[in-house]
Biopython code that builds the backbone (N, CA, C, O; Angstrom):
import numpy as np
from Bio.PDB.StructureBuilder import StructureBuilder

atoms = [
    (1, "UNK", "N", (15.187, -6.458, -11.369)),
    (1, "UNK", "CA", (15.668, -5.516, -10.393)),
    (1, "UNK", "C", (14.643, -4.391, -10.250)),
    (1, "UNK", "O", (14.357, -3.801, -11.291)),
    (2, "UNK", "N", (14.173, -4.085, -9.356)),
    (2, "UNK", "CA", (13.439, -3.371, -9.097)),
    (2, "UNK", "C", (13.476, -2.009, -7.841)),
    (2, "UNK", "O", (13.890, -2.065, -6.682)),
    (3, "UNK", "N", (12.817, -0.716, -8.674)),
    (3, "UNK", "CA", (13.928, 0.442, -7.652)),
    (3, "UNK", "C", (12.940, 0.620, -6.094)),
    (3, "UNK", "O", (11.726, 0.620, -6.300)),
    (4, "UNK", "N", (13.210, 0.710, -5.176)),
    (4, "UNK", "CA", (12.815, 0.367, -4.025)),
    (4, "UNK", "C", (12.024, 1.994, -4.093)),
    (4, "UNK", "O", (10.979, 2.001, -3.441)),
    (5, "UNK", "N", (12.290, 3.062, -4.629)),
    (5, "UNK", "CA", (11.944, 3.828, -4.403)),
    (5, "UNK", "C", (10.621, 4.456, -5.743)),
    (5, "UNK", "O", (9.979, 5.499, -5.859)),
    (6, "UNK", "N", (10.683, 3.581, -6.290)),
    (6, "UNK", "CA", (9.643, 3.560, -7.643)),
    (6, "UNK", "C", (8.232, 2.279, -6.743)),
    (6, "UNK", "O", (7.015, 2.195, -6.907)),
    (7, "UNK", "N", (8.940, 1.714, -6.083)),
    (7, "UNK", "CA", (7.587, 0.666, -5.246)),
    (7, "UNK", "C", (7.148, 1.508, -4.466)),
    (7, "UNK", "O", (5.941, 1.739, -4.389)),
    (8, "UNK", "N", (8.099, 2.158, -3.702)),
    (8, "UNK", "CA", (7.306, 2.823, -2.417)),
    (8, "UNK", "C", (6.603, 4.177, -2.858)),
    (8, "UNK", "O", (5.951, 4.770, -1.999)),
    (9, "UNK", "N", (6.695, 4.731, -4.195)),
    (9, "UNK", "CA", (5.787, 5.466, -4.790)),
    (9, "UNK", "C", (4.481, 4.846, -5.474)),
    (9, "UNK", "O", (3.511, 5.595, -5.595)),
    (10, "UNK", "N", (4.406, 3.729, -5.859)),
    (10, "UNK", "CA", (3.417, 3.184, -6.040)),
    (10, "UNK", "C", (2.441, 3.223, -5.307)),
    (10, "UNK", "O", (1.342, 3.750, -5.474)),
    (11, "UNK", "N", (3.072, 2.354, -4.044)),
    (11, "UNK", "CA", (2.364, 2.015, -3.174)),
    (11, "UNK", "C", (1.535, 3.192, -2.486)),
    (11, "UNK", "O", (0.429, 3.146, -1.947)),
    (12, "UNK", "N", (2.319, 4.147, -2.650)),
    (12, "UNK", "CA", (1.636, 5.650, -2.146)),
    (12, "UNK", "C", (0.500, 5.960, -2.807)),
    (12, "UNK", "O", (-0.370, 6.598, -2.214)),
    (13, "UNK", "N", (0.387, 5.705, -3.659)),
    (13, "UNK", "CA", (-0.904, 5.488, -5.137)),
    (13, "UNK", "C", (-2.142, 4.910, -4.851)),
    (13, "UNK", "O", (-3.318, 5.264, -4.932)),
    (14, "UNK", "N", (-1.295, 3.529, -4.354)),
    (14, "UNK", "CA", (-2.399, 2.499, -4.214)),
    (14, "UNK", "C", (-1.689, 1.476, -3.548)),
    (14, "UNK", "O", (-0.929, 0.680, -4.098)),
    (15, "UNK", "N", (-2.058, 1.540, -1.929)),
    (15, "UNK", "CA", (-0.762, 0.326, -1.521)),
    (15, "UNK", "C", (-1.640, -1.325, -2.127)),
    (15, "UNK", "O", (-2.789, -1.730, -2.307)),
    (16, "UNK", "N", (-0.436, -1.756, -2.234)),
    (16, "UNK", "CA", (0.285, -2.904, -3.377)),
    (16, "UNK", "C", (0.472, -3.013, -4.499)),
    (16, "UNK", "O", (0.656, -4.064, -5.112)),
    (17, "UNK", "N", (0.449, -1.854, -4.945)),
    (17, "UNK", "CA", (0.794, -1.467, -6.493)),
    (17, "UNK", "C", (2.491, -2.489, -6.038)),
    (17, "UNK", "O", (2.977, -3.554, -6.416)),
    (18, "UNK", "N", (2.973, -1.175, -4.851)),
    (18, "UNK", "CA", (4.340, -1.240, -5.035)),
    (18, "UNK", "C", (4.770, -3.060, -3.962)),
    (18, "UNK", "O", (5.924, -3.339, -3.633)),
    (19, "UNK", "N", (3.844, -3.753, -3.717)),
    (19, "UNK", "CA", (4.385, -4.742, -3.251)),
    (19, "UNK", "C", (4.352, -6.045, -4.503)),
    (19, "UNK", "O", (4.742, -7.213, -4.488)),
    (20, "UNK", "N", (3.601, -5.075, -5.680)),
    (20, "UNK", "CA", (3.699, -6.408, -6.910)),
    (20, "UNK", "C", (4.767, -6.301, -7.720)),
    (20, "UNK", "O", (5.482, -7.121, -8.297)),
    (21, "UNK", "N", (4.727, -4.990, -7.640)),
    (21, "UNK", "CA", (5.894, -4.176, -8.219)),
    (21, "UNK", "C", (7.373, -4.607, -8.045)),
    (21, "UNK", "O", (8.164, -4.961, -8.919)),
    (22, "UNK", "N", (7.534, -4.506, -6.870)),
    (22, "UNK", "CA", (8.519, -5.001, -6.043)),
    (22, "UNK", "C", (8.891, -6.551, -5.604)),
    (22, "UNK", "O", (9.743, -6.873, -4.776)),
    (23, "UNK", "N", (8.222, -7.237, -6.201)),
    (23, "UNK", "CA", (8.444, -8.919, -6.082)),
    (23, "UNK", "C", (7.669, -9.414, -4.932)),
    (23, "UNK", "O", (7.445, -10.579, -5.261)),
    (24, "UNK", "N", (7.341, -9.302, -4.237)),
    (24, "UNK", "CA", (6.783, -9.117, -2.725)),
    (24, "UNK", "C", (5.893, -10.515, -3.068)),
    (24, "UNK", "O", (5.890, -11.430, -2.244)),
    (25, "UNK", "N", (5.028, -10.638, -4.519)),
    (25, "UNK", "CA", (3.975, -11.815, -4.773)),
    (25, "UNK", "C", (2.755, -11.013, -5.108)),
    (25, "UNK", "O", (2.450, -9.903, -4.672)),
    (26, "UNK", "N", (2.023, -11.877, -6.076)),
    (26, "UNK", "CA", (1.029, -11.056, -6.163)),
    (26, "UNK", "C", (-0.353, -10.751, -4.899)),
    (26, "UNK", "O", (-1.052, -9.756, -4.708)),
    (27, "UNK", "N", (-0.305, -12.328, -4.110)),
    (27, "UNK", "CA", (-1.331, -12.509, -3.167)),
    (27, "UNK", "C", (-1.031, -11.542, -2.052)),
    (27, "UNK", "O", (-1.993, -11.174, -1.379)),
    (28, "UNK", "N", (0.330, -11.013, -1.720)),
    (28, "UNK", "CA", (0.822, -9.926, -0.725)),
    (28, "UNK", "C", (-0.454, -8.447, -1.194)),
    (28, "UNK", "O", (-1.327, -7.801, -0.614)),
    (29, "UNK", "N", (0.293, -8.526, -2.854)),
    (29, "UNK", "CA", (-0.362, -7.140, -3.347)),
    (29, "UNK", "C", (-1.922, -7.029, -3.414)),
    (29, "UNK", "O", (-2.495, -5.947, -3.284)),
    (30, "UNK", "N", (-2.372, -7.846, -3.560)),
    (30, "UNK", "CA", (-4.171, -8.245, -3.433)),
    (30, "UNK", "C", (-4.617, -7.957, -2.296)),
    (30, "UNK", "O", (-5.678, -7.355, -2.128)),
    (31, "UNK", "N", (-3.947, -8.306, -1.485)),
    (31, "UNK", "CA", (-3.894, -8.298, 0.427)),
    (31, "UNK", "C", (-4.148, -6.785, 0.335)),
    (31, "UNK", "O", (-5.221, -6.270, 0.022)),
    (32, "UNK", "N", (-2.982, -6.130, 0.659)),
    (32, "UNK", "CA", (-3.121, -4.526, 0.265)),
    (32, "UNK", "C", (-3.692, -3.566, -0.112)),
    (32, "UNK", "O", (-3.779, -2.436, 0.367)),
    (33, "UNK", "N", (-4.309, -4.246, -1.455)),
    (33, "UNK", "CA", (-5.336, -3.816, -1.955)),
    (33, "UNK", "C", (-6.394, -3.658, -1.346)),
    (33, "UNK", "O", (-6.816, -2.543, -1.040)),
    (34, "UNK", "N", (-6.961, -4.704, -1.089)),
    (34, "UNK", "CA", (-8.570, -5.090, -0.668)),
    (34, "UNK", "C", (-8.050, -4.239, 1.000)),
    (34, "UNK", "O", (-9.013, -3.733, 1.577)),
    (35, "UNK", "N", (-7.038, -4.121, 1.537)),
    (35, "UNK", "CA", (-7.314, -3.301, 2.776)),
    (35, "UNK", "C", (-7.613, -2.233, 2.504)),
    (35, "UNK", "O", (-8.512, -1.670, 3.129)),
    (36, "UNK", "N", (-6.814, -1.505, 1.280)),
    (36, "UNK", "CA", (-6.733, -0.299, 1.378)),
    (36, "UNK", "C", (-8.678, 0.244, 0.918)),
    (36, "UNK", "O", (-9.433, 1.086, 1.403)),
    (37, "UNK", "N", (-8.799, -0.622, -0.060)),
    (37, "UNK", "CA", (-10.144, -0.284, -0.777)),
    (37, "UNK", "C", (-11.429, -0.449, 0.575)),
    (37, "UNK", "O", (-12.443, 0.226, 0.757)),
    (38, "UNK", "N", (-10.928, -1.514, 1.286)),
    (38, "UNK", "CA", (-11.926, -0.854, 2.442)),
    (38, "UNK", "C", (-11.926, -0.384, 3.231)),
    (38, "UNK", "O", (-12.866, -0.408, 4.025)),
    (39, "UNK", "N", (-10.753, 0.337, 3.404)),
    (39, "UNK", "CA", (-10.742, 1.491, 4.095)),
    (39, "UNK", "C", (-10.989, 2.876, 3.840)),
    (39, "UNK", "O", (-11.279, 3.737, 4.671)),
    (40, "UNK", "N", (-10.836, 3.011, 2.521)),
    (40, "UNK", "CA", (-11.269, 4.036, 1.576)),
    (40, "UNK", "C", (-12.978, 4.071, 1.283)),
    (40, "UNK", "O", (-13.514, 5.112, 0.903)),
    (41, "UNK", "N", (-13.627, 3.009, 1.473)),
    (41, "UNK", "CA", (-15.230, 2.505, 1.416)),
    (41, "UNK", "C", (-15.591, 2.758, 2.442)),
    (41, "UNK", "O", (-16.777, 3.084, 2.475)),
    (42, "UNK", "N", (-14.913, 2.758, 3.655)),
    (42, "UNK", "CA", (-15.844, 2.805, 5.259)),
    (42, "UNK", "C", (-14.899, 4.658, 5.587)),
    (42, "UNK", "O", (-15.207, 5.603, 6.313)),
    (43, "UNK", "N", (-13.904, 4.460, 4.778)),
    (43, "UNK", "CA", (-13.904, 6.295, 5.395)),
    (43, "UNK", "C", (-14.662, 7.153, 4.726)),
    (43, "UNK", "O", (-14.943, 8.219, 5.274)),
    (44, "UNK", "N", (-15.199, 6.835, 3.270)),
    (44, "UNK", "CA", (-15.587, 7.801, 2.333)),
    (44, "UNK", "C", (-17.567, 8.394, 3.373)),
    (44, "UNK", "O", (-18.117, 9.484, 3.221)),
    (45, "UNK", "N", (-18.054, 7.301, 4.219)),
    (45, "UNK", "CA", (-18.971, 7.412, 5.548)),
    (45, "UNK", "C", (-18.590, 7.932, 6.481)),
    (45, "UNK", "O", (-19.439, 8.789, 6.727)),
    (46, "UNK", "N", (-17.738, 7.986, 7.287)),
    (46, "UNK", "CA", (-17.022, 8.280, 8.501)),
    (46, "UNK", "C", (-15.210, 8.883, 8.429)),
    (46, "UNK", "O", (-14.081, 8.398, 8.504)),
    (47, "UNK", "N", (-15.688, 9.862, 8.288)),
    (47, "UNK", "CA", (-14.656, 10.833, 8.233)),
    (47, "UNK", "C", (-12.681, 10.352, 9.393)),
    (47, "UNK", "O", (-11.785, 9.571, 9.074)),
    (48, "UNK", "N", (-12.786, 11.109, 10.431)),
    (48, "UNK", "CA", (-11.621, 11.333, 10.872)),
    (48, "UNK", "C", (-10.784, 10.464, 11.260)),
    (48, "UNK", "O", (-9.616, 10.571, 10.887)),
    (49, "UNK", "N", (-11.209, 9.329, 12.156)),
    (49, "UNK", "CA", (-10.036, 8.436, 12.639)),
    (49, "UNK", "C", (-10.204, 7.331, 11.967)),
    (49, "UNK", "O", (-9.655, 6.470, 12.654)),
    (50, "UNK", "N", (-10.824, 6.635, 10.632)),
    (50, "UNK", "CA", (-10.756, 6.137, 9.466)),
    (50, "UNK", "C", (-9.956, 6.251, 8.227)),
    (50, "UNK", "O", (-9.551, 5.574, 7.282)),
    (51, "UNK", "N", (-9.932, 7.428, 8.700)),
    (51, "UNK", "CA", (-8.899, 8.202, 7.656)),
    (51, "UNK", "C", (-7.762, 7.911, 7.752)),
    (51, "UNK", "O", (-7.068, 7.062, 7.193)),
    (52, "UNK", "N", (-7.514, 8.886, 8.730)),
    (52, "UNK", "CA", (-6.445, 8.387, 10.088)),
    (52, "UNK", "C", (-5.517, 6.911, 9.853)),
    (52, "UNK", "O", (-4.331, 6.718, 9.587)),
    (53, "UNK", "N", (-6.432, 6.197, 10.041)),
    (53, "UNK", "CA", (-5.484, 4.560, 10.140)),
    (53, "UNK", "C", (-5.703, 4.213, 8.421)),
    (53, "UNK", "O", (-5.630, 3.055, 8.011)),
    (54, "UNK", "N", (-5.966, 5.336, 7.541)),
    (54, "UNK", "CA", (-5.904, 4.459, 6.492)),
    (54, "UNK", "C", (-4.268, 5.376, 5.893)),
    (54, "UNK", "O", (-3.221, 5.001, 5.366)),
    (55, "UNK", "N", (-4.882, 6.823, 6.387)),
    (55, "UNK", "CA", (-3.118, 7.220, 5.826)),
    (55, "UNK", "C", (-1.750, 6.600, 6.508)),
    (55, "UNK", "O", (-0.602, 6.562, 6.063)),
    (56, "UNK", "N", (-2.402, 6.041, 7.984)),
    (56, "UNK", "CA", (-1.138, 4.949, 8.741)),
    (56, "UNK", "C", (-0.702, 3.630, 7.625)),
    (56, "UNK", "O", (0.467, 3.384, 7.330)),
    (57, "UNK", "N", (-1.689, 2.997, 7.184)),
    (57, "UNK", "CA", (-1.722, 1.878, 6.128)),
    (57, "UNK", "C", (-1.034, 2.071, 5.236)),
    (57, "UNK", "O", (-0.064, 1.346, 5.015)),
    (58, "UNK", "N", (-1.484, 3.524, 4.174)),
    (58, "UNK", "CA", (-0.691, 3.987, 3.136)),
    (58, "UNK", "C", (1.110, 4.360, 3.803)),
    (58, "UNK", "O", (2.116, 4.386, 3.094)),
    (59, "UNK", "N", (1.078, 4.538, 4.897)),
    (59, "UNK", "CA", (2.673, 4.641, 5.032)),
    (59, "UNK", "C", (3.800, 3.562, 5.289)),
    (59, "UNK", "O", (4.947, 3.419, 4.867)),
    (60, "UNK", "N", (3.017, 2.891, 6.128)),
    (60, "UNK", "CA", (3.108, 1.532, 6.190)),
    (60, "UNK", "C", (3.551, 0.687, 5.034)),
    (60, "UNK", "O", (4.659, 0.151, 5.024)),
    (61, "UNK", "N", (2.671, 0.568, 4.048)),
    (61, "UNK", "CA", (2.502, -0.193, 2.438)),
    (61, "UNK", "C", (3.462, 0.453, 1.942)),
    (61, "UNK", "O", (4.245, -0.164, 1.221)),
    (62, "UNK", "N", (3.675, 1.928, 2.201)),
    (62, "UNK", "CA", (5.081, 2.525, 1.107)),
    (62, "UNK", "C", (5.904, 1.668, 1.823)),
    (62, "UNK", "O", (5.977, 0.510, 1.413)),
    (63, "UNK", "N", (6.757, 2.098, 3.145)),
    (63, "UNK", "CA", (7.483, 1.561, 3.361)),
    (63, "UNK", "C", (7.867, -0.101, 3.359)),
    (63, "UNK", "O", (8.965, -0.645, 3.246)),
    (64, "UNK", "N", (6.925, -0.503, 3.478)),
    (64, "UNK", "CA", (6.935, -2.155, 3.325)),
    (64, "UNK", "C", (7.844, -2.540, 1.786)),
    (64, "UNK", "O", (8.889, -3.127, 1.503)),
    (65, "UNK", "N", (6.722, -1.806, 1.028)),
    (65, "UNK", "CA", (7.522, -1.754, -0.473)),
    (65, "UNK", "C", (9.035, -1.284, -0.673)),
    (65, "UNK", "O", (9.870, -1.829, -1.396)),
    (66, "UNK", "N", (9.196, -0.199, 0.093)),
    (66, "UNK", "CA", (10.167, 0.366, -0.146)),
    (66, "UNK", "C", (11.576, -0.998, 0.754)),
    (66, "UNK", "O", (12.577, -1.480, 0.223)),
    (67, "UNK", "N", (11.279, -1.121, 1.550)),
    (67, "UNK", "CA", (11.888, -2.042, 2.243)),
    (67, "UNK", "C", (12.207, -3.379, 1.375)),
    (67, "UNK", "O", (13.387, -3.615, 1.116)),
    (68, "UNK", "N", (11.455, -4.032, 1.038)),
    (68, "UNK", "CA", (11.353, -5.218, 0.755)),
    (68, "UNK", "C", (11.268, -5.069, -0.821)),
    (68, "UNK", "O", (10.729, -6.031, -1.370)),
    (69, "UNK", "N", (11.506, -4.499, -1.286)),
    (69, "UNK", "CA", (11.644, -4.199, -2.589)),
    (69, "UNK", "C", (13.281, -5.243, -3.359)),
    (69, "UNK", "O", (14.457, -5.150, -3.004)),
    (70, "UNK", "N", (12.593, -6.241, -4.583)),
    (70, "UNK", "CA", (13.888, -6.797, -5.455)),
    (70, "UNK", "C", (14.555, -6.331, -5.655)),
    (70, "UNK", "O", (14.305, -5.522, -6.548)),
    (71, "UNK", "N", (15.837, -6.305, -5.182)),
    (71, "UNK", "CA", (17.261, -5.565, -5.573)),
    (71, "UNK", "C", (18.498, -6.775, -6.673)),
    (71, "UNK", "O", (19.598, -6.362, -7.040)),
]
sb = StructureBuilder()
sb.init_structure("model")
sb.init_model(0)
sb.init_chain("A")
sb.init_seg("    ")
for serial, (resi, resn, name, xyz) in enumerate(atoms, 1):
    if name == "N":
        sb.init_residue(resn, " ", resi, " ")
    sb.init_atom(name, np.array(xyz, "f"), 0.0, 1.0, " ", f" {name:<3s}", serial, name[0])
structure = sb.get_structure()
């Protein structure tokens, strides 16, 4: 059982913390990962609307987690 609201803090961390967390699979949470990490790699060059769609991602990934989270 897993608390929907302990994933979607994860995921805020590091989205797919909270989608492995959360039962989701691990290949979901890898997915997640590797987006988030290159988006964090091509914004840490290019500042504003990189950013932008990566804090969209991170809200996204919470909620996904938070949603779809093992109850």
């Amino acid at each position: 059982m897993a608390s929907q609201i302990l994933a979607a803090i994860l995921s805020l961390i590091l989205p797919g913390l909270g989608q492995i967390y959360g039962g989701q699979g691990l290949t979901k949470g890898i997915i997640f990962i590797v987006i988030a990490l290159i988006f964090y790699a091509v914004g840490a060059g290019v500042y504003s609307f990189v950013w932008l769609l990566s804090a969209i991602f991170n809200i996204y990934a919470a909620y996904d987690a938070y949603v779809n989270a093992a109850d």
